[in-house]
SERO-4910 file (N, C-alpha, C, O; in steps of 0.05 Angstrom, whole numbers):
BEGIN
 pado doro    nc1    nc2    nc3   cac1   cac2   cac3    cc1    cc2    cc3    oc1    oc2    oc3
  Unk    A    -88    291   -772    -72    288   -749    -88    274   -727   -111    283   -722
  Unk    A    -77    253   -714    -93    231   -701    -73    253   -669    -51    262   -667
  Unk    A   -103    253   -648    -89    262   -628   -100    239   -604   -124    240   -598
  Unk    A    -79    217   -589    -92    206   -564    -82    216   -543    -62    229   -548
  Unk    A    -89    213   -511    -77    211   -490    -72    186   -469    -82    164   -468
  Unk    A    -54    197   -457    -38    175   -439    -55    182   -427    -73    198   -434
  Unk    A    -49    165   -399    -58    164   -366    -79    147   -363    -85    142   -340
  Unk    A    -94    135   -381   -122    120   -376   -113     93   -364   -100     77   -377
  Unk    A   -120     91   -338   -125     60   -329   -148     43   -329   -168     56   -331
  Unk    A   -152     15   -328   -174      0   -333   -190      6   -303   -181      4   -280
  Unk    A   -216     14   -313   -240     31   -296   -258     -2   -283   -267    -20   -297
  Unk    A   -257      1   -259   -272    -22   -249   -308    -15   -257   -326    -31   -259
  Unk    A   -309     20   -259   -336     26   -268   -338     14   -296   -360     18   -305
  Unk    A   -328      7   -306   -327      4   -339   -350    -18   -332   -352    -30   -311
  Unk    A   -371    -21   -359   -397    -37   -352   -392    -56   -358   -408    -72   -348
  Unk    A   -376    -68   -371   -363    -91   -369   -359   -112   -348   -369   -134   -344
  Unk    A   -336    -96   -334   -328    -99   -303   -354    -89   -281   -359   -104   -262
  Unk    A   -367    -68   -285   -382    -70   -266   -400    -83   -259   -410    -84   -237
  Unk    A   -408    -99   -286   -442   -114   -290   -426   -144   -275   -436   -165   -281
  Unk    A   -406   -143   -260   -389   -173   -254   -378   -171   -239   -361   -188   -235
  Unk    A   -382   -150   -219   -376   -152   -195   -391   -128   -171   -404   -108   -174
  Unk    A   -380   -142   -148   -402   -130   -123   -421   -132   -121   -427   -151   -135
  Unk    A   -442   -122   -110   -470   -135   -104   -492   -136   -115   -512   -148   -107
  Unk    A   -485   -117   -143   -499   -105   -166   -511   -135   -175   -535   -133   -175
  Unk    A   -504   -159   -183   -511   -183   -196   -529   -193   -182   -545   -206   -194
  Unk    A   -535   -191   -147   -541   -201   -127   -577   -182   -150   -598   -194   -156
  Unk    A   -574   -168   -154   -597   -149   -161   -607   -151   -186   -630   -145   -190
  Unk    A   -589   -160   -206   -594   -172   -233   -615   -202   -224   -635   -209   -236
  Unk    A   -609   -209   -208   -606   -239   -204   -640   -241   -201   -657   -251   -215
  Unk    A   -641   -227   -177   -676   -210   -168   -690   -209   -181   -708   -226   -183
  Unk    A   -688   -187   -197   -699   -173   -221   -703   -204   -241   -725   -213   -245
  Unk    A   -684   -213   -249   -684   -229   -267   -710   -254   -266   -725   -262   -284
  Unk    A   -706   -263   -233   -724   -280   -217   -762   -268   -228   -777   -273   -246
  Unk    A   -760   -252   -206   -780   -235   -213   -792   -230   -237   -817   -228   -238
  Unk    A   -781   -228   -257   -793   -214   -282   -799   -239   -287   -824   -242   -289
  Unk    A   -784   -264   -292   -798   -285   -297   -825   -300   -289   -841   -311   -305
  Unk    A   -827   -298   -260   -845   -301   -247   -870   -289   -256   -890   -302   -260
  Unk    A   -866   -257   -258   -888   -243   -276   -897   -250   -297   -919   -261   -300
  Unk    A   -878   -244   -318   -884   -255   -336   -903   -287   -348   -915   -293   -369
  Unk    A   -897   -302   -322   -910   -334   -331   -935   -327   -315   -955   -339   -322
  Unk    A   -937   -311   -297   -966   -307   -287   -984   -296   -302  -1007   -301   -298
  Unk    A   -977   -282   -321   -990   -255   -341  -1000   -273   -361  -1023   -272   -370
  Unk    A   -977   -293   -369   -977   -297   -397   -989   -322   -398  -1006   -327   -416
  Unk    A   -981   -347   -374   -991   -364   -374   -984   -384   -394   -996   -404   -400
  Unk    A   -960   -373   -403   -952   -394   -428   -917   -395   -428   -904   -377   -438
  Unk    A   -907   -416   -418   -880   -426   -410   -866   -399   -442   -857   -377   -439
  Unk    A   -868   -409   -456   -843   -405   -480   -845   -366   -486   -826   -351   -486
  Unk    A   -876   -358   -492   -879   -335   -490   -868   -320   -468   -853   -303   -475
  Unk    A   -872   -322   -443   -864   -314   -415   -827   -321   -424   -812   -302   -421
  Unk    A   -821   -335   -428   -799   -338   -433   -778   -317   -452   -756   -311   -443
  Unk    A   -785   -311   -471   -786   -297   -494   -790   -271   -481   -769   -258   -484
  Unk    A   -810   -256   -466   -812   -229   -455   -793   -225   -430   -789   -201   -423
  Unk    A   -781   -247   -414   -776   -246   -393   -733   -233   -413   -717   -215   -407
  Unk    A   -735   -250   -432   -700   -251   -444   -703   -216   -457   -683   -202   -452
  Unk    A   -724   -206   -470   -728   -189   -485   -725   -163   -470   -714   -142   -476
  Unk    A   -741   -171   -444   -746   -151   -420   -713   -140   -406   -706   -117   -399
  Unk    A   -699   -162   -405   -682   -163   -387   -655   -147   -396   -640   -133   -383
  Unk    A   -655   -157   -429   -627   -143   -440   -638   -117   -446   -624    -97   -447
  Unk    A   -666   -116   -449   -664    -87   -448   -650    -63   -422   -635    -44   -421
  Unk    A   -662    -77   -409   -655    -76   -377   -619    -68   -370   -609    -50   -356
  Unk    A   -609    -86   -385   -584    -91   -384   -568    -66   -406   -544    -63   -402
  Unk    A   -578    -54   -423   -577    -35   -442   -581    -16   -430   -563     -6   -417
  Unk    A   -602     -7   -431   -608     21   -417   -598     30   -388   -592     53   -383
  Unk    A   -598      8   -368   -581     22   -350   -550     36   -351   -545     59   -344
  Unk    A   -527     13   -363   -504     24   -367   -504     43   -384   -490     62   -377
  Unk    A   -517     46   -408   -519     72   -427   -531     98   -419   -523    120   -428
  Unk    A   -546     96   -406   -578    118   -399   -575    123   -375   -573    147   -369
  Unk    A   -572     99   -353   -580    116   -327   -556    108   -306   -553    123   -287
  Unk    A   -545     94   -308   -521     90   -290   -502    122   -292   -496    134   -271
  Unk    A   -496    130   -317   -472    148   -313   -486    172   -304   -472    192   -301
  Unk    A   -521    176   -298   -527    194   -284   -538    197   -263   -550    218   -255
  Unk    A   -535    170   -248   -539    162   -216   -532    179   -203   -548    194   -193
  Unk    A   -505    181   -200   -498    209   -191   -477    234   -209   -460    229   -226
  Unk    A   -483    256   -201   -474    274   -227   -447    276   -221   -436    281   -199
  Unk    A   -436    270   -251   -412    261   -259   -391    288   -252   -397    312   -250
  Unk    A   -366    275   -250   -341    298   -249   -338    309   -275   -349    301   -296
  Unk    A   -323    325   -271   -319    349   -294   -280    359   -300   -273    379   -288
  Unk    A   -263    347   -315   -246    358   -313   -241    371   -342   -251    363   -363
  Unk    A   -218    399   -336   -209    408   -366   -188    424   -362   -191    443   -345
  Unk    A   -174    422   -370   -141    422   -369   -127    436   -404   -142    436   -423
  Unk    A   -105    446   -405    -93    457   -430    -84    427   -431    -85    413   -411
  Unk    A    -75    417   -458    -67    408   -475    -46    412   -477    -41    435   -481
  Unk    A    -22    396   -476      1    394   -477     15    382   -509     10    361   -520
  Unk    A     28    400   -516     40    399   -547     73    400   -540     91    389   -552
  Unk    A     74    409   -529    102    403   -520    126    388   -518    150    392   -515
  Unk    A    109    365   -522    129    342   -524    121    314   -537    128    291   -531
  Unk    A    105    325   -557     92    314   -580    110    291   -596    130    300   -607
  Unk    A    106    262   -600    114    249   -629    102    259   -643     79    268   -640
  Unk    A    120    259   -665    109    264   -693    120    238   -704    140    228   -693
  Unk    A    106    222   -731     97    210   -739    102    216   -773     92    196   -784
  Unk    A    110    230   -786    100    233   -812    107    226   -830    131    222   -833
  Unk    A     82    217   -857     86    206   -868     90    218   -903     74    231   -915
  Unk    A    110    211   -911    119    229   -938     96    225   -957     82    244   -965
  Unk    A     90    193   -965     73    187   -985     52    201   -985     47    216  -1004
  Unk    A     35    199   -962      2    208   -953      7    246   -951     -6    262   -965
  Unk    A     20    251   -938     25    279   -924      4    277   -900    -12    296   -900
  Unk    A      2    260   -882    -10    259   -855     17    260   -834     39    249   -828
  Unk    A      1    278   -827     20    284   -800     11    270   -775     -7    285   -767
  Unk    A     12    248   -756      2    241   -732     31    256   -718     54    262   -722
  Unk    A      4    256   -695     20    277   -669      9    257   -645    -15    253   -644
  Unk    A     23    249   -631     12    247   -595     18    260   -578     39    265   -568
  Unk    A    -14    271   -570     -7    302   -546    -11    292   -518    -27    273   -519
  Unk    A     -3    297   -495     -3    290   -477    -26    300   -467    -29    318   -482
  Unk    A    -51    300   -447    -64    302   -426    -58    302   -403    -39    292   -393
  Unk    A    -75    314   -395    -64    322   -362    -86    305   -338    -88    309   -314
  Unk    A   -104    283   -358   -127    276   -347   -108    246   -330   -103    230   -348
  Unk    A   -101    240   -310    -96    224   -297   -108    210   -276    -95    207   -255
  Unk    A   -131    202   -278   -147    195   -258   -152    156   -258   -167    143   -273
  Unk    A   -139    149   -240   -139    121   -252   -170    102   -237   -187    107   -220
  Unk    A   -166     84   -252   -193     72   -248   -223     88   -264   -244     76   -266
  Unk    A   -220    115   -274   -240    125   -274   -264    126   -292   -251    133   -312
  Unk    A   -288    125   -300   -299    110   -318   -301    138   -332   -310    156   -318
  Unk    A   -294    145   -359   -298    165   -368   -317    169   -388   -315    159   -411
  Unk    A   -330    181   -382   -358    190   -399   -364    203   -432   -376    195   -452
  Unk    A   -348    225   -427   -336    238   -452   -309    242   -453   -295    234   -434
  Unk    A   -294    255   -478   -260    266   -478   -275    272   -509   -288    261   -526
  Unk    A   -264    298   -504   -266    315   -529   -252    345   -519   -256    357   -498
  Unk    A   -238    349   -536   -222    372   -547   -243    400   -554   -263    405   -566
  Unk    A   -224    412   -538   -245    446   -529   -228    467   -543   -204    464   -544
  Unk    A   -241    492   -555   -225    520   -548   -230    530   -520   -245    520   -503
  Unk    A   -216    547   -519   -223    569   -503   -250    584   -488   -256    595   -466
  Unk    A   -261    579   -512   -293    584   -507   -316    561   -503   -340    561   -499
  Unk    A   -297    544   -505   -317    513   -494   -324    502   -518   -339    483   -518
  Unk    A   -317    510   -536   -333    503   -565   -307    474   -572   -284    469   -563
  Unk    A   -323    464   -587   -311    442   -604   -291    458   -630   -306    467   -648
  Unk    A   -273    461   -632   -265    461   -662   -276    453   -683   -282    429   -682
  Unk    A   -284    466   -710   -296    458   -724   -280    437   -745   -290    423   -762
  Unk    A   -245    441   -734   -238    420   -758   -236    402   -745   -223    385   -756
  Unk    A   -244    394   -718   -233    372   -706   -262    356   -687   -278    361   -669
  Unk    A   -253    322   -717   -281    317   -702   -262    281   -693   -243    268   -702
  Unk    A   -285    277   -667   -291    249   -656   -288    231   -670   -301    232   -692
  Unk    A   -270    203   -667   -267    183   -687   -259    158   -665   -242    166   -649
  Unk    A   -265    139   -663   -264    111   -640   -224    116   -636   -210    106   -619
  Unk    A   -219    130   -652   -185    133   -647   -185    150   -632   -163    150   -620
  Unk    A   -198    166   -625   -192    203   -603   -200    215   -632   -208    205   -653
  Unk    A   -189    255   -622   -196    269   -642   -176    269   -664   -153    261   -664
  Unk    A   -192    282   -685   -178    277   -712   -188    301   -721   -212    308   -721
  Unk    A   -160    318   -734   -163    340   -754   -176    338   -779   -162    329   -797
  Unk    A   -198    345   -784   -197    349   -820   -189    361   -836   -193    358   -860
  Unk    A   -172    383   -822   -158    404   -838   -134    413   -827   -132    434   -815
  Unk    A   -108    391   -834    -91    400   -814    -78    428   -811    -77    441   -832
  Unk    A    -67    441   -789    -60    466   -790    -39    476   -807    -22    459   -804
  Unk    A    -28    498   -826    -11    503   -836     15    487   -831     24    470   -847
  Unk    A     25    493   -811     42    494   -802     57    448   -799     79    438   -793
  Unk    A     33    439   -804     35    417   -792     33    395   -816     37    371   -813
  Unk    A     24    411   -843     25    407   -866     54    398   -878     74    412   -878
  Unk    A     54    371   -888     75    363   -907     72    377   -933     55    370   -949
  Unk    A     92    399   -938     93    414   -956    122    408   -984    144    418   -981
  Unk    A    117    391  -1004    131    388  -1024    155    411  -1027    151    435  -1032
  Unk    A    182    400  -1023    202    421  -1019    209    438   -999    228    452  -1002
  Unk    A    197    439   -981    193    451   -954    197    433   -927    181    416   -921
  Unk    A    218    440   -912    225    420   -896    203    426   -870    192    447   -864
  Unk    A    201    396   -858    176    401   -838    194    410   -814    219    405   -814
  Unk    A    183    422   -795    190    430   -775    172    430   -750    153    446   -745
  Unk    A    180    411   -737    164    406   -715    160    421   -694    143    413   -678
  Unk    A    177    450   -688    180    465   -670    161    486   -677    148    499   -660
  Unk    A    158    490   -706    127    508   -714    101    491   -710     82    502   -699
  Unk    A    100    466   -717     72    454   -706     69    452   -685     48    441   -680
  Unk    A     85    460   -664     79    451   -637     70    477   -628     51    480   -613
  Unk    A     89    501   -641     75    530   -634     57    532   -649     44    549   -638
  Unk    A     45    527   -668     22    529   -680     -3    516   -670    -26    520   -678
  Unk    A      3    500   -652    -17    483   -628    -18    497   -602    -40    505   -593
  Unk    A      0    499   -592     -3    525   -569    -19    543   -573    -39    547   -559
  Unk    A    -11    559   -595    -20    584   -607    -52    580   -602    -66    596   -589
  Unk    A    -61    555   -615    -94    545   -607   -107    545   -585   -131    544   -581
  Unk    A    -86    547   -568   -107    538   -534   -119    521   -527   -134    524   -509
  Unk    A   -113    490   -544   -136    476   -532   -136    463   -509   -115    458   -496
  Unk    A   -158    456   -503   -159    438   -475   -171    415   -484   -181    410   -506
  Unk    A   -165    398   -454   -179    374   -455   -207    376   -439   -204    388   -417
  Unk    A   -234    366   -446   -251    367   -428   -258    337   -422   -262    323   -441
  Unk    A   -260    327   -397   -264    294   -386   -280    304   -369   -275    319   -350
  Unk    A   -311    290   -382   -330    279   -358   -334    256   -345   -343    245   -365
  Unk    A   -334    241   -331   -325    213   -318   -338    211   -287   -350    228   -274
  Unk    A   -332    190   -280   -349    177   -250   -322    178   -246   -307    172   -265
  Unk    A   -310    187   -213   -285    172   -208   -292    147   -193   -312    141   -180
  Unk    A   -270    136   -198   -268    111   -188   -276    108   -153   -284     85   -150
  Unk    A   -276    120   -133   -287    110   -112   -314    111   -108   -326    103    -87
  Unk    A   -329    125   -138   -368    116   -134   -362     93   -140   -385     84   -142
  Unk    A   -349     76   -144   -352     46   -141   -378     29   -130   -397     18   -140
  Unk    A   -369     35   -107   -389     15    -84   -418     36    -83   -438     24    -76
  Unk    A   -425     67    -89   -440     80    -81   -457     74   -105   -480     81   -100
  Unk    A   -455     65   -126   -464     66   -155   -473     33   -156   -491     25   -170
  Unk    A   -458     18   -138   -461    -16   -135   -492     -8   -123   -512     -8   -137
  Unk    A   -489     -3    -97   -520      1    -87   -536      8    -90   -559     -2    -87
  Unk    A   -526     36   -101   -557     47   -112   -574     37   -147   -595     43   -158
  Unk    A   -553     20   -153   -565     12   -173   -578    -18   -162   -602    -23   -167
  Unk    A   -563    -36   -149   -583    -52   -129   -600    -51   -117   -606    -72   -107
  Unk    A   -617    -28   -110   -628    -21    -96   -651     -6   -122   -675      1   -119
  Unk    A   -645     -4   -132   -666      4   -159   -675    -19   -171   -697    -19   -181
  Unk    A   -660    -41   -170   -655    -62   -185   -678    -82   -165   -694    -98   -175
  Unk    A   -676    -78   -139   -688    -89   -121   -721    -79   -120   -741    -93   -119
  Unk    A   -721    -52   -121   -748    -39   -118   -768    -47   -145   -793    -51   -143
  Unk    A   -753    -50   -170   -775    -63   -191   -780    -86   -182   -804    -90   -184
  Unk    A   -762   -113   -165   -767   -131   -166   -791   -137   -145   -806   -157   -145
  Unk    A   -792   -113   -125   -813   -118   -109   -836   -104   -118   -854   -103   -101
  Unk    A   -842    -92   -141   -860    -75   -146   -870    -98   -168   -892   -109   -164
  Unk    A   -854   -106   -191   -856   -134   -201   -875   -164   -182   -893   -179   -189
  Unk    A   -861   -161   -157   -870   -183   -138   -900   -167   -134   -915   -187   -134
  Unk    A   -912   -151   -132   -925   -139   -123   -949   -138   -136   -971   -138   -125
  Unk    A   -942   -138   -170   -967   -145   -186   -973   -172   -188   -996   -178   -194
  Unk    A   -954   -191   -184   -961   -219   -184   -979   -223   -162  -1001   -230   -169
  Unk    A   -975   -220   -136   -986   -227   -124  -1025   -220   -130  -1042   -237   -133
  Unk    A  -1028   -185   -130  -1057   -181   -140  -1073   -195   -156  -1096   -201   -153
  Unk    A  -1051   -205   -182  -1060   -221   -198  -1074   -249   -198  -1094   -257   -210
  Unk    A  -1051   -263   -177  -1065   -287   -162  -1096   -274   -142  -1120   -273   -144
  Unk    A  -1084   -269   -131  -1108   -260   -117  -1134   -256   -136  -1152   -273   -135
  Unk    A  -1137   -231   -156  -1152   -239   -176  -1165   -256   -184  -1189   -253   -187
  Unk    A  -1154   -282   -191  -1155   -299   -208  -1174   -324   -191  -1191   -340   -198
  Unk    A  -1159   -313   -158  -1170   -333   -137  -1200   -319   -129  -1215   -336   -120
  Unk    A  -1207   -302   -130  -1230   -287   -126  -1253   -287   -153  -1277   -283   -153
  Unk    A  -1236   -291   -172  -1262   -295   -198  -1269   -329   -184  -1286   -344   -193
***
């Protein structure tokens, strides 16, 4: 049983959209400058310096949206029951898969969401229900939700047989008005390598002018 939710709007935090707008690029741009600059001072060799400066950068470009952006500042927290209530069902005779779409209560538009995974009661994950690029997915559907040979399905028992579960939704996410607060402070990180970057170049010359 494939379970998604409604309500998701397109997140201007999404790194996609964020690495492309506001002042954040103004800071890519820096950094980008910079590292090159270092790099040809260090290396002293156009194509190498070149090569560390591309290598340096996507790293750069990796690890922030994955690693440290979504913990610039500490993220929201929502979790909500799970709505079965007013479920499609979907089912299919050949396979005996039952798809269900449950509603969420997560409506936060714009918001860049971090995690969504499906809770008991006790915070725990379900053990038959794991993570799949579709939302969650049963491995063991529940009795009740089971296409049973000769046995007519009834959608009013799988829906109480989902109640009966308790689950919730848990969404960790940036809302959407760290927008501009998440623009800066990552510009401003973005800025401080580039002067700390500027910073070894210069010694370096100096160095070089002193031998």
């Amino acid at each position: 049983m494939h379970v998604t939710f409604s309500g998701f709007a397109e997140a201007r935090l999404d790194p996609v959209i964020f690495d492309g707008r506001g002042v954040a690029p103004l800071g890519y741009a820096a950094l980008a400058f910079v590292l090159g600059v270092t790099a040809g001072v260090l290396l002293r060799r156009t194509l190498p310096a070149m090569a560390l400066t591309l290598v340096a950068f996507v790293a750069i470009q990796v690890l922030m949206p994955n690693f440290v952006r979504p913990h610039l500042l500490p993220p929201a927290h929502f979790t909500a029951p799970v709505s079965a209530q007013h479920g499609q069902f979907n089912t299919n005779a050949a396979s005996g898969v039952t798809d269900i779409q449950l509603t969420g209560s997560f409506t936060e538009p714009g918001a860049w969401v971090l995690s969504d995974a499906i809770i008991t009661p006790s915070g725990a994950q379900p053990s038959d229900v794991i993570m799949t690029p579709a939302g969650p997915e049963f491995t063991t559907l529940p009795r009740d939700c089971r296409l049973t040979p000769g046995v007519r399905f009834n959608p009013l028992d799988c829906h109480q047989t989902l109640a009966a579960m308790h689950l919730r939704q848990s969404v960790t996410y940036q809302p959407a008005s760290r927008f501009w607060p998440l623009q800066w402070i990552e510009t401003g990180i973005y800025l401080v390598l580039a002067a700390g970057l500027g910073g070894v170049c210069v010694r370096q010359v100096r160095r070089r002018r002193a031998a």
